[in-house]
C-alpha atoms as a printed R data frame, in Angstrom:
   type eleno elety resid chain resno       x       y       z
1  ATOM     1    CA   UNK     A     1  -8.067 -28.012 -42.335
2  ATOM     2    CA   UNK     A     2  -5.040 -27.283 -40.368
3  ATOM     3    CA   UNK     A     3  -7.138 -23.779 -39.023
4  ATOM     4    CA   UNK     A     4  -7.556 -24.725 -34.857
5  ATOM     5    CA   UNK     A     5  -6.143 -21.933 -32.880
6  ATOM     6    CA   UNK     A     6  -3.888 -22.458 -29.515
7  ATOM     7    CA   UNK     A     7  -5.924 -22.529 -26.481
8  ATOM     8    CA   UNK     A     8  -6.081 -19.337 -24.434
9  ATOM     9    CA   UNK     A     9  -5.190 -21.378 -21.063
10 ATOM    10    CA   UNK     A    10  -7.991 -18.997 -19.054
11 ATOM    11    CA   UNK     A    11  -8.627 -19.809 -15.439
12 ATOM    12    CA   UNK     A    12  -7.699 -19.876 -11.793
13 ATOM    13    CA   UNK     A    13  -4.693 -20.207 -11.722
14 ATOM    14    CA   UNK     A    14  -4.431 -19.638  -7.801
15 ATOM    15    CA   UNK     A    15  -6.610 -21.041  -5.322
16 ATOM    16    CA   UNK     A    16  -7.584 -20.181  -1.656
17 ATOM    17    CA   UNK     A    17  -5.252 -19.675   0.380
18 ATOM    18    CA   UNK     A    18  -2.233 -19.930  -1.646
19 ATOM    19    CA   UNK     A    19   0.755 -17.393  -1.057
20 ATOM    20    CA   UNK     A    20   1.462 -14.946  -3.801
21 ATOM    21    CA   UNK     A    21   3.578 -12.788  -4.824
22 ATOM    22    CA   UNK     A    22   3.763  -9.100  -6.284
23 ATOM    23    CA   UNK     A    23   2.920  -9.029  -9.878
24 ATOM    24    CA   UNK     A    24   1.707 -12.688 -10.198
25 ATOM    25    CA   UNK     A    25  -1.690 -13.892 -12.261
26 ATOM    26    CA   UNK     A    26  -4.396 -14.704 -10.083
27 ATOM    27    CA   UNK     A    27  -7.374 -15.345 -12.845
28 ATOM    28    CA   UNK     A    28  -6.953 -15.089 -16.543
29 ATOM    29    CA   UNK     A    29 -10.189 -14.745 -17.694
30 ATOM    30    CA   UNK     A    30 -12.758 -12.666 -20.444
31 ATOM    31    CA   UNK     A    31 -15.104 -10.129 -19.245
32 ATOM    32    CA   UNK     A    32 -15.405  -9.757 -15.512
33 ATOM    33    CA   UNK     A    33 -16.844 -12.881 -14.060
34 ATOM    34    CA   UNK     A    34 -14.570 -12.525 -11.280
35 ATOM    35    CA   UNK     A    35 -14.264  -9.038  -9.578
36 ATOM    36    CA   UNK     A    36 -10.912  -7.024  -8.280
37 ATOM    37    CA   UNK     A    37 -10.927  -7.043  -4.450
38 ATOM    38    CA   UNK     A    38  -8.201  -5.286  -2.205
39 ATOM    39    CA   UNK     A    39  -4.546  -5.461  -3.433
40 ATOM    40    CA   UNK     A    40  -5.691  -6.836  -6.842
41 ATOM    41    CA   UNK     A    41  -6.171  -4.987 -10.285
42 ATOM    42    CA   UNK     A    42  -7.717  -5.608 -13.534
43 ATOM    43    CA   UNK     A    43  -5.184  -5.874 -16.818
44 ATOM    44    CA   UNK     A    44  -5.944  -4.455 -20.429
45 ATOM    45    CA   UNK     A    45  -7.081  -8.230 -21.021
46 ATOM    46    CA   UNK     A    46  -9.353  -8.521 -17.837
47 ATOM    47    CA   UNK     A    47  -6.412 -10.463 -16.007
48 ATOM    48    CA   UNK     A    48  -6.788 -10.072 -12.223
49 ATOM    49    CA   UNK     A    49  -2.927  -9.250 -10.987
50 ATOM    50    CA   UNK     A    50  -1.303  -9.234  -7.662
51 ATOM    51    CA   UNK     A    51  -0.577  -6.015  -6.093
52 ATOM    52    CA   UNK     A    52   0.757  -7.171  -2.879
53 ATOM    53    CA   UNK     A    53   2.876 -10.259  -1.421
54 ATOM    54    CA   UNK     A    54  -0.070 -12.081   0.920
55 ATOM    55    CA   UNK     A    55  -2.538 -15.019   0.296
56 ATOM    56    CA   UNK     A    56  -5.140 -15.405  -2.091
57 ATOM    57    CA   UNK     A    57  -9.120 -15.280  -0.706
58 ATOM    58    CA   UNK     A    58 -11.993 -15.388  -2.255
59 ATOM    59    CA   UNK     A    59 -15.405 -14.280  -1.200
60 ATOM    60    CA   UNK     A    60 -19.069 -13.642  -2.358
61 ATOM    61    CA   UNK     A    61 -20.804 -10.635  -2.637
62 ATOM    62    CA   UNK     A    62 -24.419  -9.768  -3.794
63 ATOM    63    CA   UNK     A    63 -24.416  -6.678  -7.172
64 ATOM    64    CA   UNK     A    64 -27.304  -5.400  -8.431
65 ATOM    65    CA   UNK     A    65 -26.957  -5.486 -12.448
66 ATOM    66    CA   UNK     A    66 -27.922  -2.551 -14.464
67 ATOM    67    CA   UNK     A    67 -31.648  -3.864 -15.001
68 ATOM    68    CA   UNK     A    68 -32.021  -4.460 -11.074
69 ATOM    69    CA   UNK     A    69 -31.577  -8.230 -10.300
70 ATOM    70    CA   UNK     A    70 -29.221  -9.474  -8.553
71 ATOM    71    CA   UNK     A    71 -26.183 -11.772  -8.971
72 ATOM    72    CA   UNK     A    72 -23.463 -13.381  -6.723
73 ATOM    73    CA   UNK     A    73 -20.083 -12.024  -7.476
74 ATOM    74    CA   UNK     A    74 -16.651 -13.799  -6.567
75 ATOM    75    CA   UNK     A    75 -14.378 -10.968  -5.158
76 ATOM    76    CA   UNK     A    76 -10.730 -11.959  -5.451
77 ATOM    77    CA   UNK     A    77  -8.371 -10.508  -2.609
78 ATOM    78    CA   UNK     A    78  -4.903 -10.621  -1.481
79 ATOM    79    CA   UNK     A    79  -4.783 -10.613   2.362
């Protein structure tokens, strides 16, 4: 009883499109289901960050995993 833990509040947390700013959280998220595109890095916690003032964009991109399929990756980028 009394034992629930606070929620992580992980997500988008802006879309397509929006304006950003330097230093602001794009996706808080675990692991790397998203992936860092240009003017966006990865934190210690797998946060994708702003590095640049621009608008958000997200595309797709084919990877080939480690045992040779593939997936579709989102690629966040600041533009």
């Amino acid at each position: 009883m009394g034992r629930d833990s606070a929620s992580q509040r992980l997500g988008l947390k802006v879309n397509h499109g929006e304006a950003i700013k330097i230093g602001q959280i794009i996706i808080r998220q675990r692991g790397t289901k998203y992936a860092p595109g240009t003017n966006v890095k990865v934190g210690r916690d797998d946060t994708l960050y702003s590095v640049a003032s621009g608008k958000v964009a997200y595309s797709h991109r084919k990877v080939t995993k480690f045992d040779g399929r593939l997936k579709l990756k989102t690629i966040v980028s600041v533009k």
